[in-house]
KOLLO-639867 format. One record per residue (C-alpha): residue number from 1; residue in one letter; x, y, z. Coordinates in pm, whole numbers, plus 50000, padded with zeros to 5 digits. Example, Ala and Ser with C-alpha at 12.3 -4.5 7.8 and 13.67 -1.06 7.14 Angstrom:
REM residues 2
+-----+-----+-------+-------+-------+
:   n : res :     u :     v :     w :
+-----+-----+-------+-------+-------+
:   1 :   A : 51230 : 49550 : 50780 :
:   2 :   S : 51367 : 49894 : 50714 :
+-----+-----+-------+-------+-------+
***
This chain:
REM residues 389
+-----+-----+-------+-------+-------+
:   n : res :     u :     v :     w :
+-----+-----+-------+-------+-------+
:   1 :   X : 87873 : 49722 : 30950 :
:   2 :   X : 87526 : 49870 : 31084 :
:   3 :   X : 87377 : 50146 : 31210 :
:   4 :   X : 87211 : 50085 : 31560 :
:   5 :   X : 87024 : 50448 : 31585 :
:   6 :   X : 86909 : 50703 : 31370 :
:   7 :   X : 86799 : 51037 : 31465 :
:   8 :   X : 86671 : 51335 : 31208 :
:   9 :   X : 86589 : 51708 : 31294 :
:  10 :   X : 86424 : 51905 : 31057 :
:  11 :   X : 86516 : 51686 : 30768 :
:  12 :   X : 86276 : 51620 : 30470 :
:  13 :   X : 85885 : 51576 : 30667 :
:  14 :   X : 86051 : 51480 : 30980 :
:  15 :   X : 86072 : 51810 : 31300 :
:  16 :   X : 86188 : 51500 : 31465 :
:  17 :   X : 86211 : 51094 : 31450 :
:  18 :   X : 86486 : 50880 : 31650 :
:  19 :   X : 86486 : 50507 : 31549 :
:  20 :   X : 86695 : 50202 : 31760 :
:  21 :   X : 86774 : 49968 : 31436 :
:  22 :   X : 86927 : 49634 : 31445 :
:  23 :   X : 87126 : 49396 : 31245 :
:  24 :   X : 86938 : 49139 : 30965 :
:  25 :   X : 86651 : 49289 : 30762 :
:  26 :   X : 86448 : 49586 : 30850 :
:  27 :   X : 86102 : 49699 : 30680 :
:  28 :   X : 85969 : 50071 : 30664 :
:  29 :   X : 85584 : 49977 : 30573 :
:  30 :   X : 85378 : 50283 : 30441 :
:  31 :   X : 85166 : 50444 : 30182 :
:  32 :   X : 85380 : 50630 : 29938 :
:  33 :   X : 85415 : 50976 : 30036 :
:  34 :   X : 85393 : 50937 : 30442 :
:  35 :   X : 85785 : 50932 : 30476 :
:  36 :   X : 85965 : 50608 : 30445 :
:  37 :   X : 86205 : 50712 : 30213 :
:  38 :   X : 86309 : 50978 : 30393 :
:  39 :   X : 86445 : 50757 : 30637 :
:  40 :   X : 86689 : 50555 : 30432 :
:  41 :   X : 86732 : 50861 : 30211 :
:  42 :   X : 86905 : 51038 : 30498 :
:  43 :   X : 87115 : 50746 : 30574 :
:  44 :   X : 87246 : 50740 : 30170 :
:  45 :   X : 87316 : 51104 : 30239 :
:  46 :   X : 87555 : 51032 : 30537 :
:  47 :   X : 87760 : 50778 : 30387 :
:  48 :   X : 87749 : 50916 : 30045 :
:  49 :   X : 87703 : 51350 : 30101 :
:  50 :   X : 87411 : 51340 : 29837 :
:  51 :   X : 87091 : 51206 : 29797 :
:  52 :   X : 86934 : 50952 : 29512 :
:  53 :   X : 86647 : 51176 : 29468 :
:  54 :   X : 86740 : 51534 : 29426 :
:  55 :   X : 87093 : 51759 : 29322 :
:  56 :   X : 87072 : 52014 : 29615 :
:  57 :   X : 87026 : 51995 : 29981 :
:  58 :   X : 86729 : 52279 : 30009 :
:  59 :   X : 86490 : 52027 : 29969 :
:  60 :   X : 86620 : 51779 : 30213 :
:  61 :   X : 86554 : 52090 : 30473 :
:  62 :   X : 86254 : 52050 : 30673 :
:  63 :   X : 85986 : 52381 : 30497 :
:  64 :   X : 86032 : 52638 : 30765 :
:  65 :   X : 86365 : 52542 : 30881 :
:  66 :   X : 86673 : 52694 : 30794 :
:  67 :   X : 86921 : 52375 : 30823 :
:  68 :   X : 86874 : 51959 : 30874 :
:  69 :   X : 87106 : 51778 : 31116 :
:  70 :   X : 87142 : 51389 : 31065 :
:  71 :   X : 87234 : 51202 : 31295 :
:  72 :   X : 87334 : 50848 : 31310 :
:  73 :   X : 87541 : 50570 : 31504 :
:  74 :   X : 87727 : 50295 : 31292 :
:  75 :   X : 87865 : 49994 : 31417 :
:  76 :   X : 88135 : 49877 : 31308 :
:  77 :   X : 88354 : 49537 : 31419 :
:  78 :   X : 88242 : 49612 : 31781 :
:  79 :   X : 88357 : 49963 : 31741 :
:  80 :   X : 88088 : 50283 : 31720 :
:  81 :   X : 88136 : 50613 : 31606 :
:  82 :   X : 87865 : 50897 : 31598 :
:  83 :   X : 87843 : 51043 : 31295 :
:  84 :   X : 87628 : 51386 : 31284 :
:  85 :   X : 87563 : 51624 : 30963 :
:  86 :   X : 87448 : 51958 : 30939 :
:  87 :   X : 87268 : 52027 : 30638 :
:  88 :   X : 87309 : 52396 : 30558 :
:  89 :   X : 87164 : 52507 : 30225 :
:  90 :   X : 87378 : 52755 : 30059 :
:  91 :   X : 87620 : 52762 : 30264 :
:  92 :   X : 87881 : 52488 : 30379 :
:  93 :   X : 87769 : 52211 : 30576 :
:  94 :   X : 87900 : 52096 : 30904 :
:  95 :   X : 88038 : 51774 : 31050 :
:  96 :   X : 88075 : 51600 : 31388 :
:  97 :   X : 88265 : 51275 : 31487 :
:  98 :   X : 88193 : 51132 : 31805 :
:  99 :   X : 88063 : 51501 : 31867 :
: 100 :   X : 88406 : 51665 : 31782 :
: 101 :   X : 88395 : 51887 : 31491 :
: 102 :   X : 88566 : 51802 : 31157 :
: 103 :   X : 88728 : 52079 : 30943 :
: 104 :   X : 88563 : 51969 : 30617 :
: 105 :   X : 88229 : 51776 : 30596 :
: 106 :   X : 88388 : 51500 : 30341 :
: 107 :   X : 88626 : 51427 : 30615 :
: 108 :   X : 88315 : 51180 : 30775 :
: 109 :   X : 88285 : 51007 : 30437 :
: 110 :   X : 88375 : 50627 : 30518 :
: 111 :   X : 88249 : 50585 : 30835 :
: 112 :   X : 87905 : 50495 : 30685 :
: 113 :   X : 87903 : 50264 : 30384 :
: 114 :   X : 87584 : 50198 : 30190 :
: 115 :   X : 87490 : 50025 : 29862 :
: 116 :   X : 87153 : 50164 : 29771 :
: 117 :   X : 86878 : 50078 : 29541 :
: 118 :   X : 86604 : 50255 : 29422 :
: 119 :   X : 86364 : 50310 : 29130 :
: 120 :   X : 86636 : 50640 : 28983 :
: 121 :   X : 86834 : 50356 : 28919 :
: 122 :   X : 86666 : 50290 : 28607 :
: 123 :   X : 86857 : 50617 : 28491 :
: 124 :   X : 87178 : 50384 : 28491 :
: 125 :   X : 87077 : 50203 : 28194 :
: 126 :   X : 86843 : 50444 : 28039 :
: 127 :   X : 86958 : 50776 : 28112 :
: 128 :   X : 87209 : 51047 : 28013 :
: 129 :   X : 87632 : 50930 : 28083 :
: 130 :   X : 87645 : 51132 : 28406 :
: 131 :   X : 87418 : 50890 : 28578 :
: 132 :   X : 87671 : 50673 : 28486 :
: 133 :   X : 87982 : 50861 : 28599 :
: 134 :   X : 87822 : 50930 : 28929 :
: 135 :   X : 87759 : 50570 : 28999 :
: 136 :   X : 88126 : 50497 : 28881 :
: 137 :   X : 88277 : 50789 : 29146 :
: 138 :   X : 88050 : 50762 : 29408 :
: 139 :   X : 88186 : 50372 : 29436 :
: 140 :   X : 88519 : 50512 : 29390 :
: 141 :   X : 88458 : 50741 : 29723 :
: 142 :   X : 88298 : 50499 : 29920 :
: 143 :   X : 88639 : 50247 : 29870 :
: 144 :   X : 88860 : 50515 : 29917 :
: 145 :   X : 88713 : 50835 : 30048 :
: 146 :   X : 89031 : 51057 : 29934 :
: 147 :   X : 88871 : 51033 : 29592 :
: 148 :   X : 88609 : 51288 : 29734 :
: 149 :   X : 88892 : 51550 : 29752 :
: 150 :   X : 89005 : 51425 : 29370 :
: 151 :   X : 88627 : 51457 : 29249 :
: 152 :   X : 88605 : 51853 : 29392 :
: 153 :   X : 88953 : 51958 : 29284 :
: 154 :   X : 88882 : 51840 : 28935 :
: 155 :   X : 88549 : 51996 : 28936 :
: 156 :   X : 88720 : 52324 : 29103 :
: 157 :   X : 88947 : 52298 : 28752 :
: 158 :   X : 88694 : 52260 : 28544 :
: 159 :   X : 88465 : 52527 : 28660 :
: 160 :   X : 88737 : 52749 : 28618 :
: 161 :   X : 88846 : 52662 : 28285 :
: 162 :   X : 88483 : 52725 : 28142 :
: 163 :   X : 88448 : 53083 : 28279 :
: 164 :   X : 88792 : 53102 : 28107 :
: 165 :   X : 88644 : 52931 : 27766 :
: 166 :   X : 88341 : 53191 : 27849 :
: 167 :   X : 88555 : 53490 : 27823 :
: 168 :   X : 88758 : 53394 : 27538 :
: 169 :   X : 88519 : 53263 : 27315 :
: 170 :   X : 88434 : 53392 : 26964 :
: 171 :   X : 88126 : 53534 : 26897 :
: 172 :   X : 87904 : 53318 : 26658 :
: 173 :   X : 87991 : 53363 : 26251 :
: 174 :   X : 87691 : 53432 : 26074 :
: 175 :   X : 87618 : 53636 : 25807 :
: 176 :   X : 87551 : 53992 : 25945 :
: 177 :   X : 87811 : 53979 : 26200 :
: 178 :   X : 88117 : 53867 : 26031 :
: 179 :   X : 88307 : 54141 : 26156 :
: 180 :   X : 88233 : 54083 : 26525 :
: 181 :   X : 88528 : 53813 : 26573 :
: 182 :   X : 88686 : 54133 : 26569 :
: 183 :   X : 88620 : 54151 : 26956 :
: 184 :   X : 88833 : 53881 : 26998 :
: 185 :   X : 89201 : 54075 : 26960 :
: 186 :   X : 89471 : 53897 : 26913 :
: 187 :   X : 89607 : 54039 : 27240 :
: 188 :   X : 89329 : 53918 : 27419 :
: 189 :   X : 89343 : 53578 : 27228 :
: 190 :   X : 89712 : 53573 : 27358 :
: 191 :   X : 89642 : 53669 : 27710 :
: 192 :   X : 89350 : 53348 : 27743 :
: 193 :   X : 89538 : 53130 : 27543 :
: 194 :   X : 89843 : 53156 : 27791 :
: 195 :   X : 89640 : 53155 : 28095 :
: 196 :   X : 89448 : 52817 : 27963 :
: 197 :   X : 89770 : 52637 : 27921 :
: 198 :   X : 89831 : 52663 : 28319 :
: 199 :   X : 89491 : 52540 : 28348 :
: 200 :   X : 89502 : 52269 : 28081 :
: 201 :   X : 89817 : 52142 : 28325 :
: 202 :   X : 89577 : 52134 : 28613 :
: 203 :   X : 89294 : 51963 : 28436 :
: 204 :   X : 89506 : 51716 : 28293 :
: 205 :   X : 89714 : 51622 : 28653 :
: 206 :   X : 89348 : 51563 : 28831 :
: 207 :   X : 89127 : 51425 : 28534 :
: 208 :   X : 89391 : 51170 : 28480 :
: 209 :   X : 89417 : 51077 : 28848 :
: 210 :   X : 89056 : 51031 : 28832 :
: 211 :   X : 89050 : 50862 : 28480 :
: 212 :   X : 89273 : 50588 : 28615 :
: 213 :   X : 89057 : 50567 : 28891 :
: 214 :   X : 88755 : 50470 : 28717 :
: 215 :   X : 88975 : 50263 : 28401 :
: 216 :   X : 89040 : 49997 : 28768 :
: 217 :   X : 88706 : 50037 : 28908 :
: 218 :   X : 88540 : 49938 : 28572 :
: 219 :   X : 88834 : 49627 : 28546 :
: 220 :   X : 88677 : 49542 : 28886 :
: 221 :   X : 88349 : 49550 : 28813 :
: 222 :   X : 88339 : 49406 : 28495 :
: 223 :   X : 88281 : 49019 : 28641 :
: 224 :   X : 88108 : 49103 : 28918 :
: 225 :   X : 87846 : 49274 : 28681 :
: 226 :   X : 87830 : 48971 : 28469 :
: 227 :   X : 87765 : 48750 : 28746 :
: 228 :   X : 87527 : 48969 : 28954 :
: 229 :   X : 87290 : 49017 : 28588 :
: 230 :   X : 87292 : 48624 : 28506 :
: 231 :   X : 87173 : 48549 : 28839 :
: 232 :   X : 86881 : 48793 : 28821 :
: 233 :   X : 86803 : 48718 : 28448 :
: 234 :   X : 86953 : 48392 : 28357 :
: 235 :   X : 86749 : 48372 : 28036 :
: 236 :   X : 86863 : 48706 : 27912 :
: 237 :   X : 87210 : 48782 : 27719 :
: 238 :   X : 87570 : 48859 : 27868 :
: 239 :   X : 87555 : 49198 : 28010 :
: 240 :   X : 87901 : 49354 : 27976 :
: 241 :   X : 88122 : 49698 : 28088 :
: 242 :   X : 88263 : 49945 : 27863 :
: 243 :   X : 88441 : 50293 : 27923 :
: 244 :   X : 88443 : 50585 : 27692 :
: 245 :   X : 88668 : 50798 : 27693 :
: 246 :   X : 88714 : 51172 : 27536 :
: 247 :   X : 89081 : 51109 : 27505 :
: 248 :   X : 89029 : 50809 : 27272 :
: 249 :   X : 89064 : 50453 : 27355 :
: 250 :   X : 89169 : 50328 : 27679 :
: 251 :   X : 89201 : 50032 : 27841 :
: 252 :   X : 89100 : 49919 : 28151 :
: 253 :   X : 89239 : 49798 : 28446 :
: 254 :   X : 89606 : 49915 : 28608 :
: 255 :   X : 89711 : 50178 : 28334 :
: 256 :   X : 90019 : 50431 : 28322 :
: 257 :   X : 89944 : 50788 : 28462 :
: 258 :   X : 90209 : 50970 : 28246 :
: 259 :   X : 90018 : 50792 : 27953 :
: 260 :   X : 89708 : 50912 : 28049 :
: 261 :   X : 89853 : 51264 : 28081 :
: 262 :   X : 89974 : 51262 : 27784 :
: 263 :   X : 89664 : 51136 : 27594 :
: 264 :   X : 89452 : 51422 : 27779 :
: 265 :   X : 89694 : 51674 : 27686 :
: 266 :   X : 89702 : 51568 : 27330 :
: 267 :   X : 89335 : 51542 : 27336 :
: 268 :   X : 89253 : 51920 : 27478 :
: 269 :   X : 89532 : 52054 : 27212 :
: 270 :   X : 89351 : 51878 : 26896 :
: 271 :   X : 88979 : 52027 : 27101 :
: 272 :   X : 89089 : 52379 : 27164 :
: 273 :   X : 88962 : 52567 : 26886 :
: 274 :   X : 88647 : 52374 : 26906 :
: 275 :   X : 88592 : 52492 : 27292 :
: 276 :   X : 88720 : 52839 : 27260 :
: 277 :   X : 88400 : 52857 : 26949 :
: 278 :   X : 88140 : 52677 : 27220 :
: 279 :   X : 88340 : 52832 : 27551 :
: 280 :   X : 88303 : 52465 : 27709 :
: 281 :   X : 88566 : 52209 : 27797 :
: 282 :   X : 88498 : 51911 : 27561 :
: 283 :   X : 88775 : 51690 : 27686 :
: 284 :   X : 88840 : 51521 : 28006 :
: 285 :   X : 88627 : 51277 : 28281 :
: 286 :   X : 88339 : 51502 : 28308 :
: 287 :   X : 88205 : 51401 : 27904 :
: 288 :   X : 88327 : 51053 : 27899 :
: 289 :   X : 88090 : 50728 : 28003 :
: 290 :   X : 87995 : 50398 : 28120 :
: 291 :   X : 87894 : 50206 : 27819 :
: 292 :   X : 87655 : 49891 : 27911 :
: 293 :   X : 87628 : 49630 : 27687 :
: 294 :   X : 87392 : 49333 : 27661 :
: 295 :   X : 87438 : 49086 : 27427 :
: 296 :   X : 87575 : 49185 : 27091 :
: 297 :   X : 87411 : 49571 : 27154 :
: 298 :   X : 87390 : 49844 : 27403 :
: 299 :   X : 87184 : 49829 : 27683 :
: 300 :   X : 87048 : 50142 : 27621 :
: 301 :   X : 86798 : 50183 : 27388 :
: 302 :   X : 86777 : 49755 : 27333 :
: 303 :   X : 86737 : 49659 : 27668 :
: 304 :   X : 86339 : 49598 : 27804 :
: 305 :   X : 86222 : 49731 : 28123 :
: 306 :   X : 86311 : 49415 : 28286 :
: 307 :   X : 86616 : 49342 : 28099 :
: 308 :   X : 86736 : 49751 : 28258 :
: 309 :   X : 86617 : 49692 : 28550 :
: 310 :   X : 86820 : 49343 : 28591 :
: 311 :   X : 87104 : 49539 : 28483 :
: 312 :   X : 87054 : 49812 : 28743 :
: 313 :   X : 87066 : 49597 : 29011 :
: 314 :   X : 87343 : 49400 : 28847 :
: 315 :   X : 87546 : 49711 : 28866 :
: 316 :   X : 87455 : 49789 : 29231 :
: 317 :   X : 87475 : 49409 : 29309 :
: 318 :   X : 87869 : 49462 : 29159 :
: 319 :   X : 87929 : 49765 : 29403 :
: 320 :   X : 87807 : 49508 : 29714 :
: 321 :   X : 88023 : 49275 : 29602 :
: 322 :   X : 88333 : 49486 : 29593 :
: 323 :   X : 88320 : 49682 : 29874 :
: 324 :   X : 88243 : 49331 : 30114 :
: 325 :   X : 88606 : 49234 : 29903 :
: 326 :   X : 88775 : 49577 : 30074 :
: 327 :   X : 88623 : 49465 : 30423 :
: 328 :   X : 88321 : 49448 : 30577 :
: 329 :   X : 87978 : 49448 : 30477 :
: 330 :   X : 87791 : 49786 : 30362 :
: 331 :   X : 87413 : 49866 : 30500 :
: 332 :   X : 87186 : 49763 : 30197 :
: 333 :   X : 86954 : 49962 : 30155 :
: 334 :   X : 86627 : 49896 : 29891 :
: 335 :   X : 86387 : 50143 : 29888 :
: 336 :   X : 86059 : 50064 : 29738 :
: 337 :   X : 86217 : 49798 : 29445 :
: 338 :   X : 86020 : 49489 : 29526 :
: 339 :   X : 85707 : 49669 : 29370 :
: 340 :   X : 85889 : 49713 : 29020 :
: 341 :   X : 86014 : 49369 : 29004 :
: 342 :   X : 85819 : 49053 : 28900 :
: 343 :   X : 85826 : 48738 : 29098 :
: 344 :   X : 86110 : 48586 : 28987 :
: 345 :   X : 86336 : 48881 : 29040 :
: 346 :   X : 86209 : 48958 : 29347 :
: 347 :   X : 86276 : 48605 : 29437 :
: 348 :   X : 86610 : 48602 : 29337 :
: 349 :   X : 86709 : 48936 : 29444 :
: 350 :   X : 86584 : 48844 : 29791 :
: 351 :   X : 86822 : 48540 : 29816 :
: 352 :   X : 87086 : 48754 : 29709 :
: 353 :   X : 87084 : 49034 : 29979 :
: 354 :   X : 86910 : 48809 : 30261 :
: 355 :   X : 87247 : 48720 : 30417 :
: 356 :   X : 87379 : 49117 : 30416 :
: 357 :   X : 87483 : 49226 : 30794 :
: 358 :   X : 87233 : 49519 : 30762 :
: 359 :   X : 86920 : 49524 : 30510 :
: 360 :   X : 86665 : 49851 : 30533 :
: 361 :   X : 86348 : 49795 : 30284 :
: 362 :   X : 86114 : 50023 : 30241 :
: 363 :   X : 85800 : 49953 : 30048 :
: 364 :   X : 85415 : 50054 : 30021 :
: 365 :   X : 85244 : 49732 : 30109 :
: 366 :   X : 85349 : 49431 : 30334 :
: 367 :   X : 85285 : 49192 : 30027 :
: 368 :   X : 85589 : 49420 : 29863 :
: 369 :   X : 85804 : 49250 : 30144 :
: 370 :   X : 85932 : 48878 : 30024 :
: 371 :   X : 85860 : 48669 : 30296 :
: 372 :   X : 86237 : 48514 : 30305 :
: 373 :   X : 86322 : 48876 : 30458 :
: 374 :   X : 86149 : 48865 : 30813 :
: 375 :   X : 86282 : 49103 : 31092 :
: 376 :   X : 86205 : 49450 : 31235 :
: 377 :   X : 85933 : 49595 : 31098 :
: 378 :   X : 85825 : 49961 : 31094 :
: 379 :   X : 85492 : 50119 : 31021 :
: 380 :   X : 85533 : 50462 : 30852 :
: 381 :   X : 85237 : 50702 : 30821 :
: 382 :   X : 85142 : 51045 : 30814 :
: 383 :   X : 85497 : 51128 : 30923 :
: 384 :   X : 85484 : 50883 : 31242 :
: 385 :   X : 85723 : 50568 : 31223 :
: 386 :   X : 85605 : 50271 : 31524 :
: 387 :   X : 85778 : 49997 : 31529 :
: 388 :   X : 85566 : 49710 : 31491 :
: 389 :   X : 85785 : 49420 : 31575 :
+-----+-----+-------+-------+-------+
***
């Protein structure tokens, strides 16, 4: 798989850019700030329907303009298809096939597979378990894009449930206002208590399709992690995959979805009192987490900067890996991740992708380019991308 053109409107610094790109390695060569990432961040966007860099879309929207449109053509086993996206902040965005409209923008996802690094990915390692669990099911989307429709009906659940914690919940005890759990009848209690149970059966029947889900993805991943991290740090300890979950402890790999029913049902029954106090759901997929270990101890918090940064490409390494095993090879994309590596990582992580169909790099400086990866090359500045050769 690669994409042979590009074209942006009003996205990001870009009125308008069109690029013919070509199979092997590709370098976007710029000073920071003049655009490059833009590029490959739009490209991320299309296969993925959210960018690496920020949560909404009214940044990605040129300043001035009231929607983006992305545009891009992937190839595909000698086969094309034209995907286009309209980017329209606060209200639903738009999709296009080989210019026939889609009902639902997720129906494009697939068509455009990317495995993209980028300095945020030090949040894998070091940051808070929702980096982790957006890594986990945006890998579970790109293998199978149904999972997109699994993410937003759990999410639909879920937001639903917590206005219906919201209403119900007591006020806080303290001293002066003892009295005020008064406010919460016992007619009222009745009336959310009943209505959560119909939504504790939704939340259950979606988080533990998507539970299972990511219990396989991390039995998957598991090796390929371990062999991606001792090839970039051979020196340094095992690294190793964990999942916790909020309804106790699971194994991976194929499990039993009435089980995991069950155990999320039992779970929200022993948490309710504690959510109707804090009017939040505390169990389900949403509060659980990818637990990386190196070692004997926890990546997090143990781990050096090199030692997480190994690891975060380990992880993305893994996602290559698996998704070439389901057919075909995604576009790798490495924006600006030479720069944070020293020279034997860069070394090694340049052997690693070189033979990828597709390879886009951006970085600041030509030196920030290993020579192994020679092809197309792109100058990028003030907002004006020339190809160079």
């Amino acid at each position: 798989m690669h994409v042979a053109q590009l074209s942006l409107t009003d996205f990001r610094s870009y009125a308008a850019v069109e690029l013919s790109l070509t199979p092997g390695v590709t370098a976007f060569v710029g000073p920071n700030g003049h655009g490059k990432t833009n590029l490959v961040e739009a490209l991320g966007y299309v296969a993925t329907h959210a960018s690496h860099r920020v949560a909404t879309d009214a940044p990605l929207v040129r300043h001035g303009a009231t929607r983006a449109v992305i545009r891009c053509l992937v190839t595909r086993d000698d086969r094309q298809a034209l995907v286009e996206l309209e980017l329209n902040p606060g209200r639903a965005n738009r999709a296009r096939i080989n210019r026939a409209p889609v009902s639902r923008a997720r129906d494009a996802l697939g068509l455009l597979r990317t495995v993209l690094f980028a300095p945020e990915d030090l949040a894998l390692v070091k940051g808070d378990p929702g980096e982790r669990r957006r890594f986990l099911d945006d890998l579970l989307v790109a293998r199978a894009p149904r999972f997109a429709g699994v993410r937003a009906d759990y999410e639909r659940v879920l937001k639903q449930r917590n206005a219906l914690l919201r209403t119900g919940a007591k006020p806080r005890r303290s001293e002066r206002r003892r009295d005020s759990d008064a406010a919460f009848t016992a007619a009222g209690a009745g009336d959310v208590l009943g209505t959560l149970d119909v939504w504790d059966s939704h939340l259950v029947r979606h988080g533990a399709e998507l539970l299972a889900a990511r219990l396989e993805l991390v039995d998957a991943l598991r090796p390929l992690v371990a062999k991606a991290y001792a090839n970039l740090a051979p020196a340094s300890g095992a690294a190793a995959l964990d999942y916790r979950s909020t309804a106790g402890e699971l194994s991976t790999g194929p499990v039993d979805r009435p089980v995991l029913e069950e155990r999320l049902r039992t779970a929200l029954g022993e948490a309710r009192q504690a959510e109707l106090d804090r009017g939040i759901t505390l169990v389900g997929p949403h509060r659980d987490d990818l637990v990386l270990g190196l070692g004997e101890l926890p990546a997090r918090g143990y781990a050096s900067h090199g030692e997480s940064w190994s690891f975060a490409l380990a992880l993305r390494l893994a996602a290559y890996d698996l998704l070439r095993a389901d057919g075909g090879d995604p576009v790798l994309i490495l924006d600006d991740v030479f720069a944070e590596l020293d020279g034997q990582r860069r070394r090694r992580l340049a052997e690693i992708v070189a033979p990828a169909e597709q390879v886009l790099i951006t970085a600041a400086v030509p030196d920030d380019v290993p020579s192994d990866l020679s092809g197309s090359w792109f100058d990028v500045v003030d907002g004006s991308v020339s190809r160079v050769r």
